[in-house]
RODREN-136135 format. One record per residue (C-alpha): residue number from 1; z, y, x. Coordinates in nm, 4 decimals, always signed. Layout:
BEGIN
[rec NUM,[Z,Y,X]],
...
REM end
This chain:
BEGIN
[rec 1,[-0.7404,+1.2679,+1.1756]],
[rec 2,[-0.9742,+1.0082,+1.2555]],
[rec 3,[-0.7738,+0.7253,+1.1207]],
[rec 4,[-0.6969,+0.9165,+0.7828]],
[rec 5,[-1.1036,+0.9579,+0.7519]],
[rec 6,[-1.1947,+0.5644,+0.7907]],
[rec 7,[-0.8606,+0.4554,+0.6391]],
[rec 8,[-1.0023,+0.6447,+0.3397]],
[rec 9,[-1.3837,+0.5106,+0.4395]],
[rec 10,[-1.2146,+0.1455,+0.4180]],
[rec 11,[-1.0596,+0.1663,+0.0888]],
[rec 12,[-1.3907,+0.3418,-0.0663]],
[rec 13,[-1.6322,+0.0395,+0.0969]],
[rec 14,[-1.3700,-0.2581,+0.0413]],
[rec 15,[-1.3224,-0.1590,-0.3529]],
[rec 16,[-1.6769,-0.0680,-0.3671]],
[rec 17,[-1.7708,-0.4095,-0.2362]],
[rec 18,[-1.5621,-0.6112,-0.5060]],
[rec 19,[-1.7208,-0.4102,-0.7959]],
[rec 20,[-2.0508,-0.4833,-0.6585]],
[rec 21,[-1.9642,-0.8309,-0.6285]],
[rec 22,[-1.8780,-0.8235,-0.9659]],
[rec 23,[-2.2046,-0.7172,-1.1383]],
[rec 24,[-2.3948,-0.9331,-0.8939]],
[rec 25,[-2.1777,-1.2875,-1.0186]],
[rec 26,[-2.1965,-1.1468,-1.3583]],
[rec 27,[-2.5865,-1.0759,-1.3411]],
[rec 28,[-2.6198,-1.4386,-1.1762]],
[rec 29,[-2.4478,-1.6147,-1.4150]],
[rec 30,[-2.5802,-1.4511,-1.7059]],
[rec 31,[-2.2812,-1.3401,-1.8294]],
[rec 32,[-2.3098,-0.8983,-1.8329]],
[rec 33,[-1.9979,-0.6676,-1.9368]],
[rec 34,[-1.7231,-0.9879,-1.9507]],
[rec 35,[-1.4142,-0.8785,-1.9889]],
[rec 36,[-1.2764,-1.0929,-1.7187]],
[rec 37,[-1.5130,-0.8663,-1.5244]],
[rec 38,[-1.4374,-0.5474,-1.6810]],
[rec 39,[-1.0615,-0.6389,-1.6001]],
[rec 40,[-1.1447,-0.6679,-1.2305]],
[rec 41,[-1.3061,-0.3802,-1.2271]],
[rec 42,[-1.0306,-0.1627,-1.3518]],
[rec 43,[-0.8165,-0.3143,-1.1228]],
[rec 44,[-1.0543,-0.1582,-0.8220]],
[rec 45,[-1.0387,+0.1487,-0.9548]],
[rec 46,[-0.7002,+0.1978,-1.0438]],
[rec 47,[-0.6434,+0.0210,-0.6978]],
[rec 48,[-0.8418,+0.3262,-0.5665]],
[rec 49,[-0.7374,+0.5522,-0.7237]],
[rec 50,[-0.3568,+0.5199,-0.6346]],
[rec 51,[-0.3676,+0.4401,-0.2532]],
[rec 52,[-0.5988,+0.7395,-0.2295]],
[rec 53,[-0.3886,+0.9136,-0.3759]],
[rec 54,[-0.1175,+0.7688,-0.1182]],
[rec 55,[-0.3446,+0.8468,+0.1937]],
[rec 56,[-0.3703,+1.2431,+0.0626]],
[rec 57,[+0.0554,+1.2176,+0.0204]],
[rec 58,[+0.1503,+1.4749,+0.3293]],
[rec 59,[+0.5381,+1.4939,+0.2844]],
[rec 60,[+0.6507,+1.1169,+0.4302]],
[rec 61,[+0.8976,+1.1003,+0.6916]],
[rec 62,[+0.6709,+0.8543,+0.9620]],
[rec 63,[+0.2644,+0.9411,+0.8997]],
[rec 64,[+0.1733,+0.6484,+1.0914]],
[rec 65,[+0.4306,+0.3864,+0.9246]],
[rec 66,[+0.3080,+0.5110,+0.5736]],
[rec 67,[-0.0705,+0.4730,+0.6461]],
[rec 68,[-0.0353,+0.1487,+0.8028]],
[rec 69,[+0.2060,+0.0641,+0.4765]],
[rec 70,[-0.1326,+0.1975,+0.3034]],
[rec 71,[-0.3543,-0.0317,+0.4661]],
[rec 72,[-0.1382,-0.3356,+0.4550]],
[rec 73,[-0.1453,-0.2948,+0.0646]],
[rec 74,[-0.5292,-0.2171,+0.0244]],
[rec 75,[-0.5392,-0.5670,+0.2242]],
[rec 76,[-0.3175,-0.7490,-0.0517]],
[rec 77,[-0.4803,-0.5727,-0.3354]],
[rec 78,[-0.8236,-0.6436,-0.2456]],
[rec 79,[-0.7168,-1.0265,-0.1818]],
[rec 80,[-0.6009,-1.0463,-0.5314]],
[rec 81,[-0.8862,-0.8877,-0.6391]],
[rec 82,[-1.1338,-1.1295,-0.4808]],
[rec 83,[-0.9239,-1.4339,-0.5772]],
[rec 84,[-0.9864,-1.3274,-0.9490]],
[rec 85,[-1.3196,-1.2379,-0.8659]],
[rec 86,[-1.3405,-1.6291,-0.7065]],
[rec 87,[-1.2224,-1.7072,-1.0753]],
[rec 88,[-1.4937,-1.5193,-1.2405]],
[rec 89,[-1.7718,-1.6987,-1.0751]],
REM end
């Protein structure tokens, strides 16, 4: 159960991250509550939200297949993510 707990641990800090790096581009370039930001920000959330919500699924036929399916799309979200954040700055 391990790999459930930091899969979990990895989505929370990665998502975290990118809303952090949000306020701190915002607050540099002088430029609070944007709604390019605000739109990135959602995005984490709702990001969260639903692969969360994928980790805690416990009827799938292969655990192991589905979690790495999990973590292969938190890597492609948060990509995305930080591309638009890339934008913002």
């Amino acid at each position: 159960m391990a790999n459930i707990r930091d899969l979990k641990k990895d989505i929370n800090y990665v998502l975290g991250d990118i809303i952090e790096a949000v306020y701190i581009v915002e607050a540099a370039n002088g430029k609070q509550d944007s709604k390019e930001g605000a739109k990135i920000i959602d995005g984490a959330i709702a990001t969260f939200d639903d692969l969360i919500a994928k980790v805690n699924q416990r009827k799938v036929e292969n655990r192991k297949a589905h979690l790495n399916a999990v973590r292969a799309e938190l890597e492609k979200k948060a990509t995305g993510l930080v591309n638009d954040l890339n934008k913002l700055g």
